[in-house]
C-alpha positions as CSV (number, residue, x, y, z in Angstrom):
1,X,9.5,-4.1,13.6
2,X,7.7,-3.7,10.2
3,X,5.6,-1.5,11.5
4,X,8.3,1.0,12.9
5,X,10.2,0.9,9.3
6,X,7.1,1.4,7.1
7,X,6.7,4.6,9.7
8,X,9.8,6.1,8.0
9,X,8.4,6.3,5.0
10,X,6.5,9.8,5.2
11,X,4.1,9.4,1.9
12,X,2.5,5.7,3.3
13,X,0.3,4.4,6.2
14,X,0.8,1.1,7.5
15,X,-2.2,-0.9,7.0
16,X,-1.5,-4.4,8.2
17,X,0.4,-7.7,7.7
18,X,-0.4,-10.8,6.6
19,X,1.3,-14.0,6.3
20,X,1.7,-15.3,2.8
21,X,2.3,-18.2,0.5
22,X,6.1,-19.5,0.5
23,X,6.9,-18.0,3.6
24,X,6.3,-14.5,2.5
25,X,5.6,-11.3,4.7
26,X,2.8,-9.6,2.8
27,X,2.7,-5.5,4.0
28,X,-0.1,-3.6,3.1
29,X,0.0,0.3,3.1
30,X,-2.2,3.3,1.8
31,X,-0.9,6.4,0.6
32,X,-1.6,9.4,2.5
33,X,-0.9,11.6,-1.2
34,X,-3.9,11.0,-3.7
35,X,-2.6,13.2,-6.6
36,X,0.3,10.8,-7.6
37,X,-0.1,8.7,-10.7
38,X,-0.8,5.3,-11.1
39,X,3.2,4.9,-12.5
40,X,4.3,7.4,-9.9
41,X,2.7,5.0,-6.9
42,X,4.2,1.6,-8.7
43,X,7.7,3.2,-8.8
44,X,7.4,4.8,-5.0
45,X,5.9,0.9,-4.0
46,X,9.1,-1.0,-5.7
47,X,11.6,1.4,-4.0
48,X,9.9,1.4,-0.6
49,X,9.4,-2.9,-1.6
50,X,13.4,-2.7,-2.2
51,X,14.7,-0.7,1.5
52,X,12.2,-3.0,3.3
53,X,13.7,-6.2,2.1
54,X,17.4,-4.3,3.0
55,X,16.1,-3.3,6.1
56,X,13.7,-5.4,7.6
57,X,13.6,-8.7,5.8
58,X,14.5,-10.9,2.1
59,X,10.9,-12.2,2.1
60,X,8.5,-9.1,2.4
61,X,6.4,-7.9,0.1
62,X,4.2,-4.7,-0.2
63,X,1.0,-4.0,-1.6
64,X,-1.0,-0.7,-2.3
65,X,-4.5,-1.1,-0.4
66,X,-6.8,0.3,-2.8
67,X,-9.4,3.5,-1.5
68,X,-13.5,2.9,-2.2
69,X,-15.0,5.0,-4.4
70,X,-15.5,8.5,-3.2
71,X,-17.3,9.9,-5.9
72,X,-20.6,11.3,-4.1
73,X,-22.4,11.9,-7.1
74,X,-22.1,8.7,-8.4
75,X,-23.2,7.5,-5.1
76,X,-26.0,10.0,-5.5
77,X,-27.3,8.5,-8.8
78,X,-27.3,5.0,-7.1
79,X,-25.0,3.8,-9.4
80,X,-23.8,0.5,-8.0
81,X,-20.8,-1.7,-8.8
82,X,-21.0,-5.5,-8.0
């Protein structure tokens, strides 16, 4: 059922869900647009959050699953992040 509402939403991807602490319903999506904003994505993930918890259920939550780097020539330089 969570699945088929996050579908509506044409700007995420449904990632997975996980059980969380206090009975919460942790949803994790992607977003299939990479040229929004940091602010632009927080605002878009509160109002999708919001029409979830209408929908769907009081005790979801959604997070943003966050893309690797991409940026081949820093790969190139073997730069590497720990």
């Amino acid at each position: 059922m969570i699945e088929t509402a996050v579908k509506a939403f044409a700007d995420i991807e449904f990632d997975h869900v996980q059980n969380g602490p206090g009975d919460y319903l942790n949803v994790f999506v992607t977003f299939r647009r990479s040229d929004l904003s940091i602010a632009e994505r927080g605002e878009r993930l509160m109002k999708i959050e919001q029409e979830l918890i209408e929908s769907v259920a009081p005790n979801l939550r959604v997070w943003h699953v966050p893309l690797g780097d991409k940026n081949t020539l820093r790969n190139l330089r073997g730069v590497d992040f720990k």
